[in-house]
TORDRENZA-986830 format. One line per field, with one value per residue (C-alpha): residue number from 1; residue in one letter; z negated, x negated, y negated. Coordinates in nm, 2 decimals, decimal comma. Example, Ala and Ser with C-alpha at 12.3 -4.5 7.8 and 13.67 -1.06 7.14 Angstrom:
<pts>
num	[1; 2]
residuo	[A; S]
z	[-0,78; -0,71]
x	[-1,23; -1,37]
y	[0,45; 0,11]
</pts>
This chain:
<pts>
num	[1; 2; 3; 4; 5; 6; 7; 8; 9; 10; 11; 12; 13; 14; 15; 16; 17; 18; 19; 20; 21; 22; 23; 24; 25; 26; 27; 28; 29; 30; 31; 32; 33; 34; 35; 36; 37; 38; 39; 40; 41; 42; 43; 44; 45; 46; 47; 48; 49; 50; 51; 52; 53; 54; 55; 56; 57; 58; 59; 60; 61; 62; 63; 64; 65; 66; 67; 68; 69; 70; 71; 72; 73; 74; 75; 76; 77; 78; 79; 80; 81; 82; 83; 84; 85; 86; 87; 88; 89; 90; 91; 92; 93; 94; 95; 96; 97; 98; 99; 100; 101; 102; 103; 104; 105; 106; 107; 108; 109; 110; 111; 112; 113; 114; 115; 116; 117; 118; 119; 120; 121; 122; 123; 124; 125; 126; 127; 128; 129; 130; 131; 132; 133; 134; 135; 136; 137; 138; 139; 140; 141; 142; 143; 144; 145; 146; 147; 148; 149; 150; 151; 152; 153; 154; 155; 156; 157; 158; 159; 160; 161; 162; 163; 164; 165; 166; 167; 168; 169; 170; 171; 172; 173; 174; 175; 176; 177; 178; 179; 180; 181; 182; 183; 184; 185; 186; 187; 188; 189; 190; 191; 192; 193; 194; 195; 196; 197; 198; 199; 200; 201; 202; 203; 204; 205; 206; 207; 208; 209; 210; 211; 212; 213; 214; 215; 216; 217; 218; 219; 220; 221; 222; 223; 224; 225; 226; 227; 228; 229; 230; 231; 232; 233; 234; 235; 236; 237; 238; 239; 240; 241; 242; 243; 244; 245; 246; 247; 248; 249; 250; 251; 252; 253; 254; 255; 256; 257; 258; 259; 260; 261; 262; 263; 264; 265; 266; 267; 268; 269; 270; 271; 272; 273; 274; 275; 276; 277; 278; 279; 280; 281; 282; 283; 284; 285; 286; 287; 288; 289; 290; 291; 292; 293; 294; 295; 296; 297; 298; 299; 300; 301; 302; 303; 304; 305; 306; 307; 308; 309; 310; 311; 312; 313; 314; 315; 316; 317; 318; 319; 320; 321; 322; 323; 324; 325; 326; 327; 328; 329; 330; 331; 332; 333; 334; 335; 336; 337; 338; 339; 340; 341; 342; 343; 344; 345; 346; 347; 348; 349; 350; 351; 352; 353; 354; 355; 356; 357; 358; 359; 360; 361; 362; 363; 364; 365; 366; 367; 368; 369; 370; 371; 372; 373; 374; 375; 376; 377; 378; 379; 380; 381; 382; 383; 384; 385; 386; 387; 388; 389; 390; 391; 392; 393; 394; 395; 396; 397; 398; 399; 400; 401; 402; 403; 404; 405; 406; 407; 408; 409; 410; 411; 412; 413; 414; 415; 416]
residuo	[X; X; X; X; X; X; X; X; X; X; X; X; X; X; X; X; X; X; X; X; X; X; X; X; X; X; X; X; X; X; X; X; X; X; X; X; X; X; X; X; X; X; X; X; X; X; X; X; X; X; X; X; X; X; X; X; X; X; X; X; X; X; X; X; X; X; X; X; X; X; X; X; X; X; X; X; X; X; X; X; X; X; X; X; X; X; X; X; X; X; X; X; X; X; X; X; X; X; X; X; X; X; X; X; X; X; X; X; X; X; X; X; X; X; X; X; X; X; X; X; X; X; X; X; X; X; X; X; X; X; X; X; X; X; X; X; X; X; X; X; X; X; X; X; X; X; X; X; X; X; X; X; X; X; X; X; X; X; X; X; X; X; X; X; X; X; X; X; X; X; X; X; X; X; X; X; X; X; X; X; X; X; X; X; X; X; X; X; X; X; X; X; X; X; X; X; X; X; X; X; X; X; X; X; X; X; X; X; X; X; X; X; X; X; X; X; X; X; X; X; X; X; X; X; X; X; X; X; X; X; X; X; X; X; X; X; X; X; X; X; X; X; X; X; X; X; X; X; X; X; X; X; X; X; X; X; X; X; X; X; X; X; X; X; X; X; X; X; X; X; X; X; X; X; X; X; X; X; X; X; X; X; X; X; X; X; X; X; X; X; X; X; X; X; X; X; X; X; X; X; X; X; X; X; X; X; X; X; X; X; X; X; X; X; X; X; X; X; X; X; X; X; X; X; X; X; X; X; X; X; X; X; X; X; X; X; X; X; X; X; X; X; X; X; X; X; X; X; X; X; X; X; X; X; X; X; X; X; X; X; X; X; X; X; X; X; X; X; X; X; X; X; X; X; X; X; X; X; X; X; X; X; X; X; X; X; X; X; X; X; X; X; X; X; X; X; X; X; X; X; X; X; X; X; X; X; X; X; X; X; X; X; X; X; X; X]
z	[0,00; -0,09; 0,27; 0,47; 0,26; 0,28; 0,67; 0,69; 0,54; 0,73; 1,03; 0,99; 0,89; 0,54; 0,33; 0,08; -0,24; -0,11; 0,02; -0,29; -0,44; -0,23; -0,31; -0,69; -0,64; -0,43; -0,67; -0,95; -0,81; -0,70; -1,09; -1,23; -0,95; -1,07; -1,43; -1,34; -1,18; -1,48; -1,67; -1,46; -1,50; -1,88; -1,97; -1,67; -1,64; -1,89; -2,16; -2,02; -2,02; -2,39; -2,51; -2,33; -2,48; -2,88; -2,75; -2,77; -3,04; -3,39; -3,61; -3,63; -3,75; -3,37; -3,25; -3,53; -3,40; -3,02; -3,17; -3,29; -2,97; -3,07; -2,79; -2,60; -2,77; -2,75; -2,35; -2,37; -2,43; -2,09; -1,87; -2,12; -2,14; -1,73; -1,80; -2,03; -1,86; -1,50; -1,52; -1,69; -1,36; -1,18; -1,31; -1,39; -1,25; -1,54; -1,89; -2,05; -1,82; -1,86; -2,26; -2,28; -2,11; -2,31; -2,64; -2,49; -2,39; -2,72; -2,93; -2,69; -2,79; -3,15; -3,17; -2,96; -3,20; -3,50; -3,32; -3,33; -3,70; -3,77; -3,56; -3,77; -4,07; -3,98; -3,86; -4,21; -4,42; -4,20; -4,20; -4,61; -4,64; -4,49; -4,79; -5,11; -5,34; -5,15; -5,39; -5,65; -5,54; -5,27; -5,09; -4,86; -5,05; -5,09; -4,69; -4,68; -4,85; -4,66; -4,35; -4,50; -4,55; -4,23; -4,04; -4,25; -4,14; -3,77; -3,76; -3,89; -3,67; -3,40; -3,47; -3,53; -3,22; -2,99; -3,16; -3,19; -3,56; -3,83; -4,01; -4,33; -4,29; -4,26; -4,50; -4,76; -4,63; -4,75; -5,06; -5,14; -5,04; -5,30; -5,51; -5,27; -5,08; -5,48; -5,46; -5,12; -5,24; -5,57; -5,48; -5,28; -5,60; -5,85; -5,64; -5,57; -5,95; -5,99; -5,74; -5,91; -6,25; -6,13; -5,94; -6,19; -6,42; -6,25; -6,35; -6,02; -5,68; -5,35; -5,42; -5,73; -5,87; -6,07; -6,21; -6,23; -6,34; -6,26; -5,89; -5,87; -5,77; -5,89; -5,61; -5,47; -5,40; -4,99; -4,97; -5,17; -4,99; -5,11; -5,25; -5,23; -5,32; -5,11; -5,29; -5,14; -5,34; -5,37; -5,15; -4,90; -4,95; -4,95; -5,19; -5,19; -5,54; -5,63; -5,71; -5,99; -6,15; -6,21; -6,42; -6,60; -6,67; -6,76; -6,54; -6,59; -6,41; -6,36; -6,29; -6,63; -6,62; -6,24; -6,39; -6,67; -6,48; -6,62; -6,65; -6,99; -7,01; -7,24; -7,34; -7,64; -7,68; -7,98; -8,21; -8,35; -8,79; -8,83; -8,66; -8,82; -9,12; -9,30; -9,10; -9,22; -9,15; -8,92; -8,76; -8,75; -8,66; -8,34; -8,29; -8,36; -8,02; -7,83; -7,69; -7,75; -8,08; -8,22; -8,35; -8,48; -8,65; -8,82; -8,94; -9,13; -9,30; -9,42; -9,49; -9,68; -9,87; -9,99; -10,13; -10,30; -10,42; -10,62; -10,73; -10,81; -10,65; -10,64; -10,31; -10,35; -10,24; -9,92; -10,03; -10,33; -10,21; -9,94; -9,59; -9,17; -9,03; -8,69; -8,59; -8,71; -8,55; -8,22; -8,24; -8,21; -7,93; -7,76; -7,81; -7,74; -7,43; -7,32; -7,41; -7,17; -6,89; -6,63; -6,53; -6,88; -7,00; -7,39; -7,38; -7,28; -7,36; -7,62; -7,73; -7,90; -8,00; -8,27; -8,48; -8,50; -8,71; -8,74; -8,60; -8,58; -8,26; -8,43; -8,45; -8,20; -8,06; -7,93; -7,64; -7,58; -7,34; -6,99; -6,67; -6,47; -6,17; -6,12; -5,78; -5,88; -5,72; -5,86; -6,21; -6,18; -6,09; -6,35; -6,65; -6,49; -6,52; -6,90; -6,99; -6,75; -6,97; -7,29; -7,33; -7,20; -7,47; -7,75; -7,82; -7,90; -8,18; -8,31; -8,25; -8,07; -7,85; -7,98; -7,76; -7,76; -7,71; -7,33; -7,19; -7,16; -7,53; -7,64; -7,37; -7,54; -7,83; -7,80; -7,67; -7,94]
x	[0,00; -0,29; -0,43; -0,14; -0,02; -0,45; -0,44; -0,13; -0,22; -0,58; -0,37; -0,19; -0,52; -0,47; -0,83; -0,94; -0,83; -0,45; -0,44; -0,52; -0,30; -0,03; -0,09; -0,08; 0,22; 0,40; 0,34; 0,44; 0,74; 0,81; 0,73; 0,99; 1,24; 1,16; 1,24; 1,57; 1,69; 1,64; 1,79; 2,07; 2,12; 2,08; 2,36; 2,59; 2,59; 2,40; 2,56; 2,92; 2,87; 2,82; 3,06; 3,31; 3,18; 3,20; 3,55; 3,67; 3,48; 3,70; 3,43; 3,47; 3,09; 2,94; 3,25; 3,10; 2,77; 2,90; 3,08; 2,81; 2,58; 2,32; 2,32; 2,30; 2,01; 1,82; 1,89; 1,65; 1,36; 1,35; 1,33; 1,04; 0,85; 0,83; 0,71; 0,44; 0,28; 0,36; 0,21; -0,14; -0,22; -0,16; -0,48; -0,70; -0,99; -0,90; -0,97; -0,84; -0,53; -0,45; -0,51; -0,26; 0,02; 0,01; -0,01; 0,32; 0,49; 0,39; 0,54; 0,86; 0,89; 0,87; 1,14; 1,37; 1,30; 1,39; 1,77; 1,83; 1,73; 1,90; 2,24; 2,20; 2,19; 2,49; 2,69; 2,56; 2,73; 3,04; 3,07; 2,99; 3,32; 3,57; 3,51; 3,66; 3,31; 3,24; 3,54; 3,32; 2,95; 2,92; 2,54; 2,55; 2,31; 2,08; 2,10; 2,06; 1,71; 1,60; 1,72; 1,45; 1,19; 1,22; 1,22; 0,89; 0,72; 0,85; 0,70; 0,39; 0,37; 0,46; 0,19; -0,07; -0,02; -0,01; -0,30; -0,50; -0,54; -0,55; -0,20; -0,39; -0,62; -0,27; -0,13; -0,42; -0,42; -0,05; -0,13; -0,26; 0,01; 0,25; 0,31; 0,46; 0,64; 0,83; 0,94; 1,07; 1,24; 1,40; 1,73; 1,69; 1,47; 1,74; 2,06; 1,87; 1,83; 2,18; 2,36; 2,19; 2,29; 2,65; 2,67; 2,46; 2,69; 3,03; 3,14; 3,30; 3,41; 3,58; 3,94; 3,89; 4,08; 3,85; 3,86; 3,56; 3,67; 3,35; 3,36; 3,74; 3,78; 4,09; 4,13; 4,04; 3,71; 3,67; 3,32; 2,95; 2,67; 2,31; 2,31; 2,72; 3,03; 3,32; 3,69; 3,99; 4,22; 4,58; 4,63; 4,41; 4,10; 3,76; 3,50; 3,15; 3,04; 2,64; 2,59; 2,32; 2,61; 2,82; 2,56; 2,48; 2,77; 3,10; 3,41; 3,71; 3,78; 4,15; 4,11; 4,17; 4,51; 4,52; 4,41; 4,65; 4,95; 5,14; 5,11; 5,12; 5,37; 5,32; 5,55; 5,73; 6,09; 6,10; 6,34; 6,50; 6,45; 6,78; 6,96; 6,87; 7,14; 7,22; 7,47; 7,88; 8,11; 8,26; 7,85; 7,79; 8,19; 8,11; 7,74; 7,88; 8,05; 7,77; 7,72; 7,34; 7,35; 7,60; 7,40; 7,16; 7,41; 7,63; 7,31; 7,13; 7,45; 7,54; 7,14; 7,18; 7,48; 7,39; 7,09; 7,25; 7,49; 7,22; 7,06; 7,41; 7,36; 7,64; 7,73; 7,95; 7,67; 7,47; 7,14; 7,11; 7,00; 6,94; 7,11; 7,09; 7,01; 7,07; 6,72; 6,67; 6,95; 6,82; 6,51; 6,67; 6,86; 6,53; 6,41; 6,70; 6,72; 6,36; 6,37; 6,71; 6,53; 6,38; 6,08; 5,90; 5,71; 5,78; 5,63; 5,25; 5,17; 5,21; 5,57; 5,59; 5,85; 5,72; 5,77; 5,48; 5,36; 5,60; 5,49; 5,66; 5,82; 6,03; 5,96; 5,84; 5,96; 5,70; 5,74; 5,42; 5,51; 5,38; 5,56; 5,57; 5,52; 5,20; 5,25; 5,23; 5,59; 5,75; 5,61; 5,68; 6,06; 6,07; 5,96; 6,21; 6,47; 6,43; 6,40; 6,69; 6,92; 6,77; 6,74; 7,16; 7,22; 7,08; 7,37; 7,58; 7,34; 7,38; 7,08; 6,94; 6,60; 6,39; 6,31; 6,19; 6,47; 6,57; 6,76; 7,04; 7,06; 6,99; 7,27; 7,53; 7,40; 7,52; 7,84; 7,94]
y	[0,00; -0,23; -0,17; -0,26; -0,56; -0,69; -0,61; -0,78; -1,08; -1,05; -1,07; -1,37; -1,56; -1,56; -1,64; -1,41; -1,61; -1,66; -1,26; -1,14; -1,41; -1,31; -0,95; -0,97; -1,19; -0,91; -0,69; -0,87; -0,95; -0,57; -0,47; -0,75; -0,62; -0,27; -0,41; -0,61; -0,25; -0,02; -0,32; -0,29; 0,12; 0,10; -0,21; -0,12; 0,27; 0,42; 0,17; 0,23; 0,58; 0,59; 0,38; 0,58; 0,88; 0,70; 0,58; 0,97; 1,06; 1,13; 0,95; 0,59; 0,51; 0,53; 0,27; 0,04; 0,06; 0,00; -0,30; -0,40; -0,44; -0,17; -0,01; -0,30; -0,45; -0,10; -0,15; -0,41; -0,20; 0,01; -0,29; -0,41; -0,09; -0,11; -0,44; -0,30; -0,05; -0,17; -0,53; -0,47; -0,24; -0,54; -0,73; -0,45; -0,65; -0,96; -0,76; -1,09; -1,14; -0,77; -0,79; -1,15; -0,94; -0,67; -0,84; -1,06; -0,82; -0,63; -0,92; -0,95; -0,56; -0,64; -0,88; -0,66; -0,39; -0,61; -0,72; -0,35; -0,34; -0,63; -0,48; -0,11; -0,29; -0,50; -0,21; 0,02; -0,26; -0,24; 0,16; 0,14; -0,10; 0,13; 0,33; 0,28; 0,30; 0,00; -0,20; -0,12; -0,13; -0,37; -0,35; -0,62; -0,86; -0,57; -0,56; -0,93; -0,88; -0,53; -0,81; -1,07; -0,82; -0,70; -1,01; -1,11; -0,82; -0,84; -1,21; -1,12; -0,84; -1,09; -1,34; -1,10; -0,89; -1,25; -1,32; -1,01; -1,04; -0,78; -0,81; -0,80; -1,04; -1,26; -1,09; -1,14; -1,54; -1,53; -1,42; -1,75; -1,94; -1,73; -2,07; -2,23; -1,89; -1,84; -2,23; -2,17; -1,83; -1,93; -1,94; -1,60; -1,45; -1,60; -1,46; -1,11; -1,10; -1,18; -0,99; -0,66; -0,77; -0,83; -0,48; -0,28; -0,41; -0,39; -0,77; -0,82; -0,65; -0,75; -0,77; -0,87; -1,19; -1,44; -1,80; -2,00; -2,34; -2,55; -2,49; -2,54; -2,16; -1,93; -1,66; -1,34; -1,24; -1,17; -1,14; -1,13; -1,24; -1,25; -1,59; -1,67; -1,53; -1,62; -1,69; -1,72; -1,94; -1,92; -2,19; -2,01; -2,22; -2,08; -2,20; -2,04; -2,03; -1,93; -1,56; -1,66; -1,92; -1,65; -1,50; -1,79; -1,96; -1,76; -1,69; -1,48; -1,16; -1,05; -0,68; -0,55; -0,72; -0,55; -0,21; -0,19; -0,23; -0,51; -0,84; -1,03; -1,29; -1,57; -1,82; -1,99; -2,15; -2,43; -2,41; -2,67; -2,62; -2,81; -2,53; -2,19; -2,13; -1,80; -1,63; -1,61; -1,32; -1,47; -1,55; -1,16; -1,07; -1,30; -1,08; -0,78; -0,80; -0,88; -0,52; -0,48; -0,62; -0,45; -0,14; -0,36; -0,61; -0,30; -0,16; -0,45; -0,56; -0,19; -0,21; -0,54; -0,53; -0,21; -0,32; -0,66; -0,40; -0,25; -0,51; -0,66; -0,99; -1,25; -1,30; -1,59; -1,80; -1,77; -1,80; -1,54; -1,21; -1,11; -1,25; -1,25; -1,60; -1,65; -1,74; -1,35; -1,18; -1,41; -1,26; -0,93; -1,02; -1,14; -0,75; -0,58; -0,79; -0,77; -0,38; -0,30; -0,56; -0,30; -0,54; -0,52; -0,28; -0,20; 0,16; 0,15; -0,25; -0,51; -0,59; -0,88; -1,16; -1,33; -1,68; -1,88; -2,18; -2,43; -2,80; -3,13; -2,99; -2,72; -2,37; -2,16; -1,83; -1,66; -1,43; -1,18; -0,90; -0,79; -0,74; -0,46; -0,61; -0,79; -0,98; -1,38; -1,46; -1,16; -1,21; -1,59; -1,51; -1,24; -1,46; -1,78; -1,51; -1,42; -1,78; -1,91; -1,68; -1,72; -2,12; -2,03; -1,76; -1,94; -2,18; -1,86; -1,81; -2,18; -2,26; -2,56; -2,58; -2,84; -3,14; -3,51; -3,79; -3,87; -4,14; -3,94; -3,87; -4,24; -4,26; -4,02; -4,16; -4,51; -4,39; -4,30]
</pts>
């Protein structure tokens, strides 16, 4: 081939610098076409011909590694591996020229090489989140930093290779720049640190709700990077809050309310002191027919007057012995009504309706029970419910709810 391209070129009264100029060009040209072809079989048949085969495999793993382009980042390397061997030939007469390309090419190699290590990483964290261990052990900041290792290797392999230097020689050169490489590297040292504190530790997983108050965040967690973890707040905003910060400063993880089942509700209704009384017969005749306190209202007085029977207590007034007030038997309404209610839990979790200390706001009536049914708008409507029909119910009890003056009582008031 050399002989009919140099007699060609002899013929058309080419000198001897541009005829072998023209040759090497030729060639070059035929090696990149050669190149350009093979790159053309690997992407558009022999890459199509895989993915069809993944797309009828069962296993779902080799679709994530289609999707995520390794296969067509390892393309890359036939076309440069042509390139390697094909264009040194070229310029076997130049050591140097021949030595330059190979070490380019070498480099351009490397850094392929590394895309596919970067894209088998990406897809490993991908196929390790479709399973459920993932909920509880996430790994992708521990892939973030095999990712930086990797690509700090890969660019001293890059640099050493272009430049024909022992990696290390560079690598001991580094070593007295490590000052400055830690200052540049806190925030990834710190957050490494972190991150394996937080998983080693189980304090948090995707999914989980948590509230951190000094960044404004009170979500769901949808993702934990390296340095960040990503929330998603009710109102669908994201906020990225510092892995290490959640290790130094507190936050509050909702999962063991998630775990357990039920959700605690809360709340308190004030009762107004000038309102609670002992109750009359004709107080307890009028509970007595409220169907789910009857039991207990026919029970306490049997209970009662048989035991200021004994103890021959005179009854003609109210407040010897031993006597129901209404703020009692209410509190035994709230029970029996919260115990018959089908969304609260008063088997497995804490049943409480309690009185509390009272204030200069009346007295208050302590609810502390948890709903069966965690999902925010259900639990909302759930606890609205029991308190919509409880502030109503109360006034059968003559009891009043305790609250400041308005205008329309200064109103009704003056009315009068």
């Amino acid at each position: 081939m050399y002989g009919i391209l140099n007699d060609f070129f002899t013929g058309i009264g080419l000198s001897n610098i541009t005829r072998e100029f023209s040759i090497k060009l030729l060639y070059v040209c035929a090696v990149f076409t050669l190149s350009f072809i093979v790159n053309f079989i690997t992407k558009k048949i022999l890459l199509t011909v895989i993915t069809k085969i993944v797309k009828r495999t069962e296993t779902k793993w080799d679709d994530i590694l289609v999707r995520k382009g390794l296969f067509s980042r390892l393309a890359h390397i036939a076309p440069a591996l042509v390139l390697y061997y094909l264009l040194p030939l070229i310029f076997q007469d130049s050591i140097n020229a021949q030595e330059l390309i190979k070490r380019l090419i070498l480099s351009v190699l490397i850094i392929i090489i590394l895309t596919v290590i970067s894209s088998l990483i990406t897809a490993v964290n991908d196929i390790y989140s479709s399973y459920k261990i993932s909920k509880n052990r996430p790994i992708k900041g521990y892939l973030q930093i095999l990712r930086v290792f990797i690509s700090i290797i890969g660019t001293v392999l890059v640099i050493t290779t272009i430049l024909d230097k022992s990696a290390f020689g560079l690598l001991s050169g580094i070593g007295a720049f490590s000052a400055v490489l830690m200052l540049i590297f806190k925030d990834t040292i710190l957050s490494l640190v972190a991150s394996i504190q937080l998983s080693g530790n189980d304090m948090i997983r995707i999914g989980d709700w948590i509230s951190v108050p000094d960044f404004g965040a009170d979500g769901d967690v949808v993702d934990i990077k390296l340095q960040t973890v990503t929330i998603q707040n009710f109102d669908k905003t994201l906020v990225n809050v510092p892995i290490y910060s959640l290790v130094t400063s507190s936050f509050k993880n909702w999962r063991g309310m998630s775990d357990s089942g039920g959700r605690r509700i809360k709340r308190h209704l004030s009762i107004d002191m000038n309102s609670v009384r002992f109750c009359s017969d004709e107080m307890l005749k009028r509970f007595g027919e409220i169907e789910i306190l009857a039991d207990f209202v026919l029970e306490k007085k049997i209970e009662i007057d048989s035991d200021n029977k004994t103890k021959k207590v005179n009854t003609n007034l109210l407040i010897n012995g031993r006597r129901m007030t209404n703020l009692g038997v209410f509190r035994a309404y709230i029970s029996a009504y919260l115990r018959n209610h089908p969304m609260i839990d008063d088997e497995g979790m804490t049943f409480l309706v309690r009185q509390l200390q009272s204030t200069e706001k009346g007295i208050p009536l302590e609810i502390y029970v948890f709903s069966k049914d965690q999902v925010w708008a259900n639990y909302e409507r759930i606890q609205a419910d029991i308190f919509d029909h409880l502030l109503s119910a109360i006034t059968y009890f003559d009891l009043a709810v305790y609250q400041n003056l308005s205008s329309l009582d200064l109103t009704e008031y003056l009315k009068k």
